[in-house]
Biotite code that builds the C-alpha atoms (Angstrom):
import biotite.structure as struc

atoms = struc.array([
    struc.Atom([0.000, 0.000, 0.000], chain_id="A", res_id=1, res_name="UNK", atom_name="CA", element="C"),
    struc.Atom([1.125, 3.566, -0.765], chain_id="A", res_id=2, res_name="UNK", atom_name="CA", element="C"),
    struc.Atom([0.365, 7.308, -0.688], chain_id="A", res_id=3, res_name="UNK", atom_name="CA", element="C"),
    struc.Atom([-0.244, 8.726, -4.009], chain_id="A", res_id=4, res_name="UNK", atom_name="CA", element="C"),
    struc.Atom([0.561, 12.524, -3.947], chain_id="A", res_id=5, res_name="UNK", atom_name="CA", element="C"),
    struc.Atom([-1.037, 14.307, -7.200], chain_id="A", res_id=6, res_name="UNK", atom_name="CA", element="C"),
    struc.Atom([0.303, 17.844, -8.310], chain_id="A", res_id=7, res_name="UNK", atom_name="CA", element="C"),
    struc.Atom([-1.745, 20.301, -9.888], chain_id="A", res_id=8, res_name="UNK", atom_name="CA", element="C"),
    struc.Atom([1.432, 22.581, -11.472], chain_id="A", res_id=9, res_name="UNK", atom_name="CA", element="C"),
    struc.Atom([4.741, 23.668, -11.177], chain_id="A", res_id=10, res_name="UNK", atom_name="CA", element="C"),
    struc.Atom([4.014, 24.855, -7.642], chain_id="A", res_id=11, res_name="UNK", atom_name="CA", element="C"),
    struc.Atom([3.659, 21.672, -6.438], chain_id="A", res_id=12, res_name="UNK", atom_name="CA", element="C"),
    struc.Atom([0.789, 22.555, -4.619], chain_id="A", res_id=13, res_name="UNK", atom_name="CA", element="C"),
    struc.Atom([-1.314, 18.729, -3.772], chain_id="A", res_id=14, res_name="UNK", atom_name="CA", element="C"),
    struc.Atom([-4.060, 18.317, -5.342], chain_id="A", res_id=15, res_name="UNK", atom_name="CA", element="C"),
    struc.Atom([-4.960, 15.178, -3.620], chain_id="A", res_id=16, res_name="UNK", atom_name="CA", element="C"),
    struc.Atom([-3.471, 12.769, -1.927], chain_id="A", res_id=17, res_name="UNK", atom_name="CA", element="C"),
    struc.Atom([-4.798, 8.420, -2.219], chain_id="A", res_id=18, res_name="UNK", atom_name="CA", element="C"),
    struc.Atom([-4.104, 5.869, -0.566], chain_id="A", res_id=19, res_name="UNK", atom_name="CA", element="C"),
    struc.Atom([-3.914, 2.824, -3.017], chain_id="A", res_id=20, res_name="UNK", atom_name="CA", element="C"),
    struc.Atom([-1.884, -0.471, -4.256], chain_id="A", res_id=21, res_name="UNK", atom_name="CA", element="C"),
    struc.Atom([-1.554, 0.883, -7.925], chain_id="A", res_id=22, res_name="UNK", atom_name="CA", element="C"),
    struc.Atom([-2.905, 3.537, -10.415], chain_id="A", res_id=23, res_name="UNK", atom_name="CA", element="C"),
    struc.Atom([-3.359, 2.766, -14.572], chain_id="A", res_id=24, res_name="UNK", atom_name="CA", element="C"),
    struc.Atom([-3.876, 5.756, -17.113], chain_id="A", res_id=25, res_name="UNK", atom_name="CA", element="C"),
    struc.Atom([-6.909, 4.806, -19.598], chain_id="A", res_id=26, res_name="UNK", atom_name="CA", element="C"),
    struc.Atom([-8.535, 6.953, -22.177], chain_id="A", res_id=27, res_name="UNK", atom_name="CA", element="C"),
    struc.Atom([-7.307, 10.270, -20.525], chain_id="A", res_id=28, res_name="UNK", atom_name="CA", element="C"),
    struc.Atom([-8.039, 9.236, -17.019], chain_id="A", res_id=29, res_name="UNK", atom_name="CA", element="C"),
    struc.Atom([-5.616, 7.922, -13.957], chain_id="A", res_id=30, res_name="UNK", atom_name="CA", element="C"),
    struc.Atom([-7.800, 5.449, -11.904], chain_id="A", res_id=31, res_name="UNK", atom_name="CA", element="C"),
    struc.Atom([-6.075, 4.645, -8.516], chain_id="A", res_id=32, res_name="UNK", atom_name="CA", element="C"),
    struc.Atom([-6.936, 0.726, -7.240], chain_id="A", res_id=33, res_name="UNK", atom_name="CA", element="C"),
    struc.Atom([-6.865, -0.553, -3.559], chain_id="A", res_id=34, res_name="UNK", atom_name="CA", element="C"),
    struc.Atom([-7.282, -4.422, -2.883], chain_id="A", res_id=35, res_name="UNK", atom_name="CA", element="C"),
    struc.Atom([-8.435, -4.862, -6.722], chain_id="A", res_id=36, res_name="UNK", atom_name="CA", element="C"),
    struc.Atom([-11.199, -1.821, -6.069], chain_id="A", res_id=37, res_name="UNK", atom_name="CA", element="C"),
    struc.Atom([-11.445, 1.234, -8.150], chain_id="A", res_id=38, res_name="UNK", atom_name="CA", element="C"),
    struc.Atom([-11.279, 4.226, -5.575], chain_id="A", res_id=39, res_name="UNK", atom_name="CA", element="C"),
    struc.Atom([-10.362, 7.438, -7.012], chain_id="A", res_id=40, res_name="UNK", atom_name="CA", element="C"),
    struc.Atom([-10.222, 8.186, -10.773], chain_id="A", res_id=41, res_name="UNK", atom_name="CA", element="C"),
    struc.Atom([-9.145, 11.923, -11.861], chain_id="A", res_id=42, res_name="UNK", atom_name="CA", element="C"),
    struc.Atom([-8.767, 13.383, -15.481], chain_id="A", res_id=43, res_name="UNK", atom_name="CA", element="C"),
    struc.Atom([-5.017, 13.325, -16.816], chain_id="A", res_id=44, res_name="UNK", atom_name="CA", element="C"),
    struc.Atom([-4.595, 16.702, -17.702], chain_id="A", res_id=45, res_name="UNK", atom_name="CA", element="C"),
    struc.Atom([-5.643, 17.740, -14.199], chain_id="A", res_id=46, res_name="UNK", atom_name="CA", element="C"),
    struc.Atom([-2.909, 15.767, -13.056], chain_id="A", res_id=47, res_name="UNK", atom_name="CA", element="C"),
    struc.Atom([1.017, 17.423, -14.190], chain_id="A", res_id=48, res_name="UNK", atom_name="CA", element="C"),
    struc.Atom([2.831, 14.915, -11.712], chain_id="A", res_id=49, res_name="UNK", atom_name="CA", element="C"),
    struc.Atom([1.986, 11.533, -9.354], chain_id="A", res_id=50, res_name="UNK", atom_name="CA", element="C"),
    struc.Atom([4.636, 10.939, -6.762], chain_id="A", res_id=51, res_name="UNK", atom_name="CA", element="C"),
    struc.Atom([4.570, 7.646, -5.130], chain_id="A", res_id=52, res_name="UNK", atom_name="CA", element="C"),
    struc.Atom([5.223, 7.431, -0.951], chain_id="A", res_id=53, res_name="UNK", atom_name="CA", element="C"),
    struc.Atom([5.896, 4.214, 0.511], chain_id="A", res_id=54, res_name="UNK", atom_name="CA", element="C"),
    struc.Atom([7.308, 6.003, 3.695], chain_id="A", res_id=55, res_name="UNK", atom_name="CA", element="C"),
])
């Protein structure tokens, strides 16, 4: 399980932060995935960066 930290710009200001096993980009959209569940999905360009915490 990790933290998902999504940036909105070059600011780096979070946008959100999910808690999730894994995240898969289809037709224009990231959809995050905990124990084989969809639980957050978020239009690409909203997204410029995804930084993965395992901390």
């Amino acid at each position: 399980m990790a933290m998902y930290i999504l940036n909105k710009d070059r600011s780096n200001k979070i946008q959100a932060t999910i808690e999730a096993d894994a995240y898969r980009l289809d037709d224009g959209y990231f959809t995050f995935f905990k124990d084989s569940e969809q639980v957050y999905t978020i239009k690409a360009e909203a997204v410029s960066t995804i930084v993965r915490d395992d901390s």
